[in-house]
N, CA, C and O of each residue as an XYZ file, in Angstrom:
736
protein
N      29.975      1.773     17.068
C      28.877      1.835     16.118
C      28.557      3.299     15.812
O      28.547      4.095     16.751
N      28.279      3.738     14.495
C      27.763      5.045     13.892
C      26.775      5.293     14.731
O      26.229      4.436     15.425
N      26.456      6.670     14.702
C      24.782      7.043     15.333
C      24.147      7.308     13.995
O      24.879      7.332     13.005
N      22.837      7.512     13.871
C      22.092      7.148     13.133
C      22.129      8.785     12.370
O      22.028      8.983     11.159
N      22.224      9.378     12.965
C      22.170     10.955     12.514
C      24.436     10.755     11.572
O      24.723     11.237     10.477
N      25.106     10.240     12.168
C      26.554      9.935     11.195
C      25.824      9.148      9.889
O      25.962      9.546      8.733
N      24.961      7.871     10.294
C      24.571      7.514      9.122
C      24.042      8.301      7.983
O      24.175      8.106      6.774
N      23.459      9.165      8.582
C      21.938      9.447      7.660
C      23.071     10.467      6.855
O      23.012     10.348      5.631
N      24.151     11.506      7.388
C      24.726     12.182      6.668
C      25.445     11.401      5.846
O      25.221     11.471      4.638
N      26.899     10.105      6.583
C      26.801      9.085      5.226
C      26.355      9.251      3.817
O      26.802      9.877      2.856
N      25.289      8.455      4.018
C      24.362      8.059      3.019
C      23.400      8.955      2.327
O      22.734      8.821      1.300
N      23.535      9.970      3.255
C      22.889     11.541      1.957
C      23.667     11.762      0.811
O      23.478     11.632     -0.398
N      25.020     12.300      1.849
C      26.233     12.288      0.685
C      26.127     11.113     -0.446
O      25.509     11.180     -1.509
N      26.913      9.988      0.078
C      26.658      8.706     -0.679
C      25.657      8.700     -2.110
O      26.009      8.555     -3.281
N      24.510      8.881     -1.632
C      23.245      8.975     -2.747
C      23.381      9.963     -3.483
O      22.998      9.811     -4.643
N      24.020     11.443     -3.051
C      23.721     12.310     -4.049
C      25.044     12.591     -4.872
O      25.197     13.569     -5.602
N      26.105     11.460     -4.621
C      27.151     11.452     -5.288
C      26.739     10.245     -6.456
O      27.568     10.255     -7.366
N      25.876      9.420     -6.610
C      25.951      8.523     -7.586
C      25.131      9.064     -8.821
O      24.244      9.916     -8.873
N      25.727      8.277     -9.810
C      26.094      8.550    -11.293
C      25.353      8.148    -12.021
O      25.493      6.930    -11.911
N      24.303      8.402    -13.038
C      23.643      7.742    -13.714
C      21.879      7.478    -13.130
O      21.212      6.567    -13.620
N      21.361      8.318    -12.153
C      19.937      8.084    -11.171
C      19.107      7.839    -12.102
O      18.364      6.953    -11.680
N      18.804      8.151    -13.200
C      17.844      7.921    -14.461
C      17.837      6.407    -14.955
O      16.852      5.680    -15.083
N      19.149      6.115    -15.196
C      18.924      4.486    -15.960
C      18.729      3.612    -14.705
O      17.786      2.836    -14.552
N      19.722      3.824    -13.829
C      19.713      2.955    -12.788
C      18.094      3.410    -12.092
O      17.657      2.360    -11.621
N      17.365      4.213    -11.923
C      15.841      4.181    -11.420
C      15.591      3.613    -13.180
O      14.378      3.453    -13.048
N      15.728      3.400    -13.965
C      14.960      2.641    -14.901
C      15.098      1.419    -14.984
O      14.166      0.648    -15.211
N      16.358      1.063    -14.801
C      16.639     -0.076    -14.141
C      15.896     -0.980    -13.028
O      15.461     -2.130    -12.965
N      15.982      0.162    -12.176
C      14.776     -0.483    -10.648
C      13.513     -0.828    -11.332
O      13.161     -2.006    -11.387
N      12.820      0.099    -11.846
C      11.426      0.314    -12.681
C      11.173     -1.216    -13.297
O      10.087     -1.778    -13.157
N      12.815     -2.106    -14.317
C      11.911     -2.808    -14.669
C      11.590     -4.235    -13.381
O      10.783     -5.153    -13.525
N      12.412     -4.022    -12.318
C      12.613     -4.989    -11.171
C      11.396     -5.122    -10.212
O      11.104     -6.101     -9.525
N      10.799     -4.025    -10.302
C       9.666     -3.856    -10.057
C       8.293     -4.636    -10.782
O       7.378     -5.372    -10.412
N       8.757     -3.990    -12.041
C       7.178     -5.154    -13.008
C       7.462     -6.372    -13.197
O       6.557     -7.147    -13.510
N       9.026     -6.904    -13.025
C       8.800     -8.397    -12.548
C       8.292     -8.388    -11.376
O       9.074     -9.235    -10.946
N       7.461     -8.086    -10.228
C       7.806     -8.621     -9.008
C       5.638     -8.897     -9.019
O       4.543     -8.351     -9.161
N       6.291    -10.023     -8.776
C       4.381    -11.092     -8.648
C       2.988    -10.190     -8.427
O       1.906     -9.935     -8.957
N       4.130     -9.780     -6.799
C       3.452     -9.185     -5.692
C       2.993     -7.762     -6.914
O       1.870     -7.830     -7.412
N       3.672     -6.875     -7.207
C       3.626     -5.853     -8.045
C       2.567     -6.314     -8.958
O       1.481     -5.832     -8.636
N       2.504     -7.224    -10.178
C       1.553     -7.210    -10.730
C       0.372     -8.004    -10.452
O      -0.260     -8.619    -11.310
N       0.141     -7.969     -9.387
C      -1.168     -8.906     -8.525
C      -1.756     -7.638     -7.775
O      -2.912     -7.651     -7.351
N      -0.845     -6.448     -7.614
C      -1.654     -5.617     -6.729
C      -3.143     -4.436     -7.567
O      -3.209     -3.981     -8.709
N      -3.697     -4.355     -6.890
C      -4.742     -3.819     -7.080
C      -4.639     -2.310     -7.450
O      -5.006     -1.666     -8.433
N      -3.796     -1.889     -5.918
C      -3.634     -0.008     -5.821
C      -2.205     -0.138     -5.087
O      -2.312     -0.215     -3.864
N      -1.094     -0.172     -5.508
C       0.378     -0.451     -5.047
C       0.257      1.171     -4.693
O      -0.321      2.053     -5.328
N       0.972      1.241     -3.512
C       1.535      2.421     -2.927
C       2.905      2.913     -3.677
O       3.870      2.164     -3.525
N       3.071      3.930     -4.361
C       4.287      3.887     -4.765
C       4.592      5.257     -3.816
O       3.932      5.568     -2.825
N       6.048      6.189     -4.498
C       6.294      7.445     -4.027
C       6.644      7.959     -5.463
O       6.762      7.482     -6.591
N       6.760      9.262     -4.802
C       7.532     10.506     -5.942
C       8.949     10.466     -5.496
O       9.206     10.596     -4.300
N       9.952     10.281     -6.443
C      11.196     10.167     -5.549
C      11.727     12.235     -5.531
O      11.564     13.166     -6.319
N      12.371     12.074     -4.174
C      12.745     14.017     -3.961
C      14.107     13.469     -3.375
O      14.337     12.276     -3.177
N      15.012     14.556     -3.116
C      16.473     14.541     -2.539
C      17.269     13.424     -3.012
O      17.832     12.749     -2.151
N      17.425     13.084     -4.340
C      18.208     11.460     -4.779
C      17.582     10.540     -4.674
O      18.326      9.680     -4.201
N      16.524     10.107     -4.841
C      16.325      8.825     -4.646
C      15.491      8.516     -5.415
O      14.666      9.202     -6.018
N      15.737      7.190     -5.412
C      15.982      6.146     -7.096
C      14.134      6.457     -7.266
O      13.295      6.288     -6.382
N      13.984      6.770     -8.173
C      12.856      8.061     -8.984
C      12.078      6.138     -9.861
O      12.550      5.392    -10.719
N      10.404      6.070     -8.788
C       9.590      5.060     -9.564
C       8.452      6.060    -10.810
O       7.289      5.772    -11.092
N       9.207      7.148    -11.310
C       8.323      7.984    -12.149
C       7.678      6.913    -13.030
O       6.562      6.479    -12.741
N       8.457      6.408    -14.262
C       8.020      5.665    -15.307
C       7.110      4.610    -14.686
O       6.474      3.976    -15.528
N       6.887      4.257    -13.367
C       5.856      2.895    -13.454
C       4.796      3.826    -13.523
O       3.819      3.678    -14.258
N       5.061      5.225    -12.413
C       3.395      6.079    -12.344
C       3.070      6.549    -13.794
O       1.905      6.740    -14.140
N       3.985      6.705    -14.521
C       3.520      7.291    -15.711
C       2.867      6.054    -16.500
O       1.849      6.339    -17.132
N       3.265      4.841    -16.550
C       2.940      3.969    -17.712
C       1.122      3.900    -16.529
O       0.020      4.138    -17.022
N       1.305      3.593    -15.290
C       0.244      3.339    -14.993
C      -1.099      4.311    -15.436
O      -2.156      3.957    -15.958
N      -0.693      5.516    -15.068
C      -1.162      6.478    -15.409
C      -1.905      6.447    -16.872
O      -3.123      6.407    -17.046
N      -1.194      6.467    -17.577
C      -1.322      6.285    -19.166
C      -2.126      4.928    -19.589
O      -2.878      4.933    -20.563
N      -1.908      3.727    -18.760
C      -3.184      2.898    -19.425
C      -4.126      2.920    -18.098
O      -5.031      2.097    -17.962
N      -3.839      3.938    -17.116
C      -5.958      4.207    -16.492
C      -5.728      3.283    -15.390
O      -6.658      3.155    -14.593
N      -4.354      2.423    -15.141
C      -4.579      1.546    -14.321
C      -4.199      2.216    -12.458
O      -3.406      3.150    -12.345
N      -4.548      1.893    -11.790
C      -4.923      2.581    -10.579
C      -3.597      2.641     -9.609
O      -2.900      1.631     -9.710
N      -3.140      3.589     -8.733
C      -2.048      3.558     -8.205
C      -2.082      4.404     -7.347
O      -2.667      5.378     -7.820
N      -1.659      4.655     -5.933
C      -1.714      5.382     -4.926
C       0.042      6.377     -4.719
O       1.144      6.029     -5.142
N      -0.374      7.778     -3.837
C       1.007      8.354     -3.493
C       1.079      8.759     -2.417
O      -0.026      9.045     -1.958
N       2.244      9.000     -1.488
C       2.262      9.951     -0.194
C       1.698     11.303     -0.049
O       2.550     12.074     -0.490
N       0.734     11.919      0.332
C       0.597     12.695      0.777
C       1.602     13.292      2.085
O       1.483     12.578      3.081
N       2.393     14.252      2.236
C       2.917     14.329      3.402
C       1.646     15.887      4.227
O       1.511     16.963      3.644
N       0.906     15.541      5.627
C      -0.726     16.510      5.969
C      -0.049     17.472      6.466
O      -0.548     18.580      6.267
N       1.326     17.440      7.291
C       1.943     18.383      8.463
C       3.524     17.998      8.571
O       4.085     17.047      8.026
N       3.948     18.742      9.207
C       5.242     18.695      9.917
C       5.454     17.919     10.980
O       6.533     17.633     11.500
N       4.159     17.523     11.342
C       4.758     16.146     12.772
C       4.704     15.172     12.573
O       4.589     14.304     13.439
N       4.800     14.872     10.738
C       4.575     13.122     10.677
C       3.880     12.736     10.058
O       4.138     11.744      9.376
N       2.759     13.314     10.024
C       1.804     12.911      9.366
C       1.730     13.133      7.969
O       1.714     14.128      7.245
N       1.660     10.955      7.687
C       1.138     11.144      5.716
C       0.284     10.261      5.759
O       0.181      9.576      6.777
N      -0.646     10.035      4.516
C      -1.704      9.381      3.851
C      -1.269      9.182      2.363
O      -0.550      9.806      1.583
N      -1.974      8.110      2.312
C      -1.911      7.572      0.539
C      -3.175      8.147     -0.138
O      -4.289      7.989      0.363
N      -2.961      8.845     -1.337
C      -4.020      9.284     -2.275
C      -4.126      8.487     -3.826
O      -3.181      7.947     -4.401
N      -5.299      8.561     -4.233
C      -5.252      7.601     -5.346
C      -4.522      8.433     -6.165
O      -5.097      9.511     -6.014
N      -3.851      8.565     -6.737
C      -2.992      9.733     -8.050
C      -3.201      9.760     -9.798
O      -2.877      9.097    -10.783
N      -3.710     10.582     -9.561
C      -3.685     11.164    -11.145
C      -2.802     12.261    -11.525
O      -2.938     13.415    -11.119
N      -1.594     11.723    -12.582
C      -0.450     12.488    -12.776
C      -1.064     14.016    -13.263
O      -0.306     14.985    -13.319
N      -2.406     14.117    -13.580
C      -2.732     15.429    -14.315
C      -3.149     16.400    -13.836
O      -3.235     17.569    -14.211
N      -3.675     15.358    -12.124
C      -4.195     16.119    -10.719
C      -3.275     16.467     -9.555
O      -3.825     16.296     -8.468
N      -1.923     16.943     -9.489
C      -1.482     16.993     -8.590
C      -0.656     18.285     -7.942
O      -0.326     19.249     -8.632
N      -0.421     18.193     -6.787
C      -0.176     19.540     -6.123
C       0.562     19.016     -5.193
O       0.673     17.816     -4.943
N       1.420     20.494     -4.318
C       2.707     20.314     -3.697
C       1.951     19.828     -2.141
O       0.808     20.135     -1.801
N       2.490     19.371     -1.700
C       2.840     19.081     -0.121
C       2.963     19.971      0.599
O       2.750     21.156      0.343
N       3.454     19.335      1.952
C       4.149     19.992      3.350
C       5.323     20.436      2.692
O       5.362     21.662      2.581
N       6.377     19.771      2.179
C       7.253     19.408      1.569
C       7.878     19.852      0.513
O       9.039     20.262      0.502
N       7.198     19.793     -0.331
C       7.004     20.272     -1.854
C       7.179     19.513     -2.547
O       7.793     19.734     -3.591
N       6.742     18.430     -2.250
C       7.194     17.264     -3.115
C       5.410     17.355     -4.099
O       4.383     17.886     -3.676
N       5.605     16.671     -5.389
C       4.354     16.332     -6.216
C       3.800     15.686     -5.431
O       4.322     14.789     -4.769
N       2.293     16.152     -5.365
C       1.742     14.769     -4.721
C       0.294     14.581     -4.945
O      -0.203     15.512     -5.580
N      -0.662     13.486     -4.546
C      -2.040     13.795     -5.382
C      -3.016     14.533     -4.310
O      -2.745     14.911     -3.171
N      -4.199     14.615     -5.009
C      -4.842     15.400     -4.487
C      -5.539     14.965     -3.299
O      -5.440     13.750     -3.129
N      -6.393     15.741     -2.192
C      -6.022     14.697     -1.020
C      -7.813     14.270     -0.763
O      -8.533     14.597      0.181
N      -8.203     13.303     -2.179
C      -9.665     13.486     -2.556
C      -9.768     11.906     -2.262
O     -10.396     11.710     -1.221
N      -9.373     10.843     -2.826
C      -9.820      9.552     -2.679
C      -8.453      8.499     -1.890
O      -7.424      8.022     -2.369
N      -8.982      8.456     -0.663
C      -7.908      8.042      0.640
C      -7.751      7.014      0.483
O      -8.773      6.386      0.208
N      -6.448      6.225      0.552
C      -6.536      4.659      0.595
C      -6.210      4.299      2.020
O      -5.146      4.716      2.478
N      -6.960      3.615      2.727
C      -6.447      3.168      4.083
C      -5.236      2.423      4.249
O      -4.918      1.746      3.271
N      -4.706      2.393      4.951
C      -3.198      1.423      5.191
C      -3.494      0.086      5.081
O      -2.716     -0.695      4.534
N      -4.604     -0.269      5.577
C      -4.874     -2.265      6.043
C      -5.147     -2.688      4.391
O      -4.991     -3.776      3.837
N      -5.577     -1.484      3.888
C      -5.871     -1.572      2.368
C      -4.865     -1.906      1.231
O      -5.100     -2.359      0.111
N      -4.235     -1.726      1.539
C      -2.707     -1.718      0.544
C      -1.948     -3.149      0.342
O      -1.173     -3.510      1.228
N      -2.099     -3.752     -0.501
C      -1.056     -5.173     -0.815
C       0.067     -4.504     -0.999
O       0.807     -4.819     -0.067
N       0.583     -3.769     -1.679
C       2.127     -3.890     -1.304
C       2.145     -2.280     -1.192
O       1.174     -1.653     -1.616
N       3.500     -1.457     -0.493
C       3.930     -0.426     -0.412
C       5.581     -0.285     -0.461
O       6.473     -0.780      0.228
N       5.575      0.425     -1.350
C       7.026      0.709     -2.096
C       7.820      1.757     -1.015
O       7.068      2.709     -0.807
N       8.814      1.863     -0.426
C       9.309      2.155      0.479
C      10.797      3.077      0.064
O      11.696      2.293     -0.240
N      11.227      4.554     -0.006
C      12.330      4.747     -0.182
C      13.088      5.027      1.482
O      12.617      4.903      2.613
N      14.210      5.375      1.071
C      15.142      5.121      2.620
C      16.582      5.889      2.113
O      17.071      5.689      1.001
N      17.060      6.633      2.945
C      18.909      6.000      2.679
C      19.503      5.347      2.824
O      20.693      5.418      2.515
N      19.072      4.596      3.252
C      19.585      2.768      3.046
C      18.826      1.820      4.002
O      18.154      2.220      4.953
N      18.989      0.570      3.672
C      18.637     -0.345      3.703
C      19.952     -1.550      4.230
O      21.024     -1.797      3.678
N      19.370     -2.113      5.463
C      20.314     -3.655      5.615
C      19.647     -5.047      4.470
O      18.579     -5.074      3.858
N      20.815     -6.131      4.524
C      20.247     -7.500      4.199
C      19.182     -8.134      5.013
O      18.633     -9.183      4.677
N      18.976     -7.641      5.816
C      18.049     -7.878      7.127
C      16.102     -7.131      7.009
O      15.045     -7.286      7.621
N      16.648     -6.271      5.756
C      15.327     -5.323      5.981
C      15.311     -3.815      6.554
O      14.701     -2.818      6.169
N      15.985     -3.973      7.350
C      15.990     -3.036      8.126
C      16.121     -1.456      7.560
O      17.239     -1.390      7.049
N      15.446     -0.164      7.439
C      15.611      0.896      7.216
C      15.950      2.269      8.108
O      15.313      2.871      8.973
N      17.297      2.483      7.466
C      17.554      3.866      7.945
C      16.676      4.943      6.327
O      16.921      4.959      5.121
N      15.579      5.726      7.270
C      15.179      6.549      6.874
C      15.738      8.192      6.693
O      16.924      8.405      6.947
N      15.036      9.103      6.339
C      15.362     10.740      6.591
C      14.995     11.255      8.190
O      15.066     12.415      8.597
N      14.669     10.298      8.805
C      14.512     11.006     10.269
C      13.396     11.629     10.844
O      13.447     11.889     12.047
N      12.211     11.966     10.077
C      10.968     12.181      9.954
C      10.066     11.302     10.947
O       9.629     11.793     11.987
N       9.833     10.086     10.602
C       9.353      9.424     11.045
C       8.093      9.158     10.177
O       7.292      8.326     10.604
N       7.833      9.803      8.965
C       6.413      9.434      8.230
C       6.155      7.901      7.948
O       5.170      7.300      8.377
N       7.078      7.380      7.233
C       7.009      6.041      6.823
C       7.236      4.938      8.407
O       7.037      3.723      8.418
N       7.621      5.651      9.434
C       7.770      4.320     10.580
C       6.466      4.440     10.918
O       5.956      3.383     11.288
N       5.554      5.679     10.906
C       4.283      5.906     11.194
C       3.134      5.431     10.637
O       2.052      5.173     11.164
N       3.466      5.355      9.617
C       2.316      4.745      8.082
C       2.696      2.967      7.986
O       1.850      2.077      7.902
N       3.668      2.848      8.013
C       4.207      1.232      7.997
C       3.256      0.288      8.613
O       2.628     -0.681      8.185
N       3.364      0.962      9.914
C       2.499      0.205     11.317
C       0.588      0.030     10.802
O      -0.305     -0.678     11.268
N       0.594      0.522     10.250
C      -1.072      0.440      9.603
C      -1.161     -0.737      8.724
O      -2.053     -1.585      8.719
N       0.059     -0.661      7.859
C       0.016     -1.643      7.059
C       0.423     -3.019      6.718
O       1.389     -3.517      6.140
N      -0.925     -3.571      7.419
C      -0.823     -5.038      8.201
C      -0.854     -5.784      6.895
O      -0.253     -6.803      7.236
N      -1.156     -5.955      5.621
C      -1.714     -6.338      4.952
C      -1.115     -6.446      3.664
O      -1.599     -7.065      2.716
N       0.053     -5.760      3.670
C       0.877     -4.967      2.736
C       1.987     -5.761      2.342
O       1.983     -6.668      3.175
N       2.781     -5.925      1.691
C       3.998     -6.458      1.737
C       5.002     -4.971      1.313
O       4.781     -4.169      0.406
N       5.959     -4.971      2.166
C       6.948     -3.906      2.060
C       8.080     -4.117      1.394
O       8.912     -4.935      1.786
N       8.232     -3.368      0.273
C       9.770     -3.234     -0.544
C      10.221     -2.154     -0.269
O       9.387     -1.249     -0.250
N      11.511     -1.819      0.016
C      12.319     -0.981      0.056
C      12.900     -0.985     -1.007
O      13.343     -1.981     -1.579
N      12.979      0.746     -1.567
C      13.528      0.965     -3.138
C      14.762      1.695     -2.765
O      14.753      2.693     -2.045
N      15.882      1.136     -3.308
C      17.044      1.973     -3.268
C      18.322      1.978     -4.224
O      18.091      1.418     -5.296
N      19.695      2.511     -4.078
C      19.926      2.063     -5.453
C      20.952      1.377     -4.636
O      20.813      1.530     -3.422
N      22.091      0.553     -5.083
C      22.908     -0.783     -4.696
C      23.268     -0.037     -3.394
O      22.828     -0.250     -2.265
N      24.337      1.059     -3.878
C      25.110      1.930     -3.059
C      24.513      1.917     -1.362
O      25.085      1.819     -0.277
N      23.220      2.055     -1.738
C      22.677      2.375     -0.314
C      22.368      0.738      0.666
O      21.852      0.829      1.780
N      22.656     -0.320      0.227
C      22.315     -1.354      0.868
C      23.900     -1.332      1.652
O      24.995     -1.214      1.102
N      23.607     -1.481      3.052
C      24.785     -1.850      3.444
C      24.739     -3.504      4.126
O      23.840     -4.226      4.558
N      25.993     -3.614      3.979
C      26.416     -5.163      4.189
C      26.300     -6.014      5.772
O      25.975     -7.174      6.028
N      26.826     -4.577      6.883
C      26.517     -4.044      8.271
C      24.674     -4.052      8.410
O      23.903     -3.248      7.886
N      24.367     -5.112      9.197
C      22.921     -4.532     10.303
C      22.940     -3.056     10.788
O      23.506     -2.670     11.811
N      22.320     -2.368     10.009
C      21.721     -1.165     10.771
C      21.137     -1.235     11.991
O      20.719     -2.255     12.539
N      21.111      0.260     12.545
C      20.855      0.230     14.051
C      19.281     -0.134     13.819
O      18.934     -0.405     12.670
N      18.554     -0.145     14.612
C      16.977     -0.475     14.997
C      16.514      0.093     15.950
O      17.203      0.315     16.946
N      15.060      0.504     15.843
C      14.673      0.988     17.098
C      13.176      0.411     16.977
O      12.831      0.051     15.851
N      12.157      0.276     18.142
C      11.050     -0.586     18.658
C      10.290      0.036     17.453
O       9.881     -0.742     16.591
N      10.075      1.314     17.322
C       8.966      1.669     16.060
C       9.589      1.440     14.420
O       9.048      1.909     13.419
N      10.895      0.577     14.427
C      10.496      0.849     12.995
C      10.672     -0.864     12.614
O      10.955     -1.830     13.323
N      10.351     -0.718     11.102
C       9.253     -1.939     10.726
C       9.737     -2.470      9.414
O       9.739     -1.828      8.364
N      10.186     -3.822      9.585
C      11.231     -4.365      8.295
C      10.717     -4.336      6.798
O       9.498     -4.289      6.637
N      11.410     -4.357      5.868
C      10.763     -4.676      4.879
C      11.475     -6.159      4.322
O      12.383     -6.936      4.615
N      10.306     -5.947      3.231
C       9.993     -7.827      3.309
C      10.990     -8.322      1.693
O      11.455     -9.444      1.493
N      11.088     -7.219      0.818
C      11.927     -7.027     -0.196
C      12.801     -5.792     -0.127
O      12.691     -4.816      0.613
N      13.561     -6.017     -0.927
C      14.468     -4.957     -1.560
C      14.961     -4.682     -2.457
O      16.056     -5.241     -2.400
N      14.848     -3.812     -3.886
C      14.906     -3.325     -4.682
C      15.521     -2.773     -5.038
O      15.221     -1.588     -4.895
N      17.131     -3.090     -5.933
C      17.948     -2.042     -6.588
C      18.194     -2.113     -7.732
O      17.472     -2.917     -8.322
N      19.118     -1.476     -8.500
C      18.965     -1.440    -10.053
C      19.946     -3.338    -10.251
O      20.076     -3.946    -11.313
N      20.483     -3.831     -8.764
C      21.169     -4.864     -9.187
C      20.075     -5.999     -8.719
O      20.559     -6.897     -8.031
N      19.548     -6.031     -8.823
C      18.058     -7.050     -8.425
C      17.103     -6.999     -7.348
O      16.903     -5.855     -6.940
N      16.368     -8.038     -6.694
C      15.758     -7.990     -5.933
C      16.365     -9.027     -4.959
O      16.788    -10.173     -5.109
N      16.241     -8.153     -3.852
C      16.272     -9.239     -2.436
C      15.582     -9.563     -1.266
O      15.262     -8.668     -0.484
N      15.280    -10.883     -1.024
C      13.917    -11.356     -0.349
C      14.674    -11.315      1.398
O      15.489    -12.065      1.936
N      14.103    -10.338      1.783
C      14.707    -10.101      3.518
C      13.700    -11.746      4.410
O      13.830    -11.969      5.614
């Protein structure tokens, strides 16, 4: 079996070799506004996509643009620690990271969240996520009792193989690529 650090290089490569990240994240985008859960939610957790990965810009922007409400990662420090902020595309500033992100003014709690949009370098049929190694999202996950979890990725990154697992990290309940949705 791979170690998880063979994976993660894998699937860096992998992701930042594929072709087309714009249609195929527009693609995802519209897989998304079909999804129930998605338009039933109140304040959906989305992300900013950084390092390849399949980019949910256009939902924040359309949301953005008709006023309707939507949350982002804050990443606070280097040991892990993130929070969800309500986001206004017109209000935002860099990170730990440097990733866009909102301002760190109106907090959404984790138990708070119906669904949270999840990126990864891949993803099993099982749910299961190999992340960047951080640990932000195995950290934030665990809060969110309440939530239903999609993992966003693009086909490439779903592998066919059960990924490894470890006690802290935390399945998701969909999965999201530009080739449909799949119910873990």
């Amino acid at each position: 079996m791979k170690t998880k650090t063979t994976l993660r290089n894998y699937y860096r490569e992998l992701r930042k070799s594929i072709s087309g990240k714009e249609t195929l994240s527009e693609i995802i985008c519209s897989h998304v506004k079909s999804l129930e859960i998605y338009r039933k939610s109140t304040v959906p957790a989305l992300y900013w996509a950084s390092k390849n990965e399949a980019a949910l810009l256009k939902i924040c922007e359309e949301r953005g643009k008709n006023g309707v409400k939507f949350c982002l990662p804050r990443c606070l420090g280097e040991n892990g620690e993130m929070e969800f902020f309500e986001a206004n595309l017109n209000e935002m500033s860099l990170d730990c990271h440097n990733i866009p992100s909102p301002l760190a003014e109106k907090r959404i709690l984790p138990q708070d969240l119906d669904c949270i949009f999840v990126p990864a370098l891949a993803f099993d049929l099982l749910g299961n996520r190999l992340g960047q190694g951080g640990g932000y999202y195995d950290r934030y996950l665990k809060g969110c009792v309440n939530a239903t979890k999609i993992g966003v990725c693009f086909g490439a990154q779903i592998s066919q193989i059960p990924l490894e697992t470890s006690e802290h990290d935390v399945k998701m309940d969909f999965i999201i690529s530009e080739k449909g949705v799949i119910k873990c």
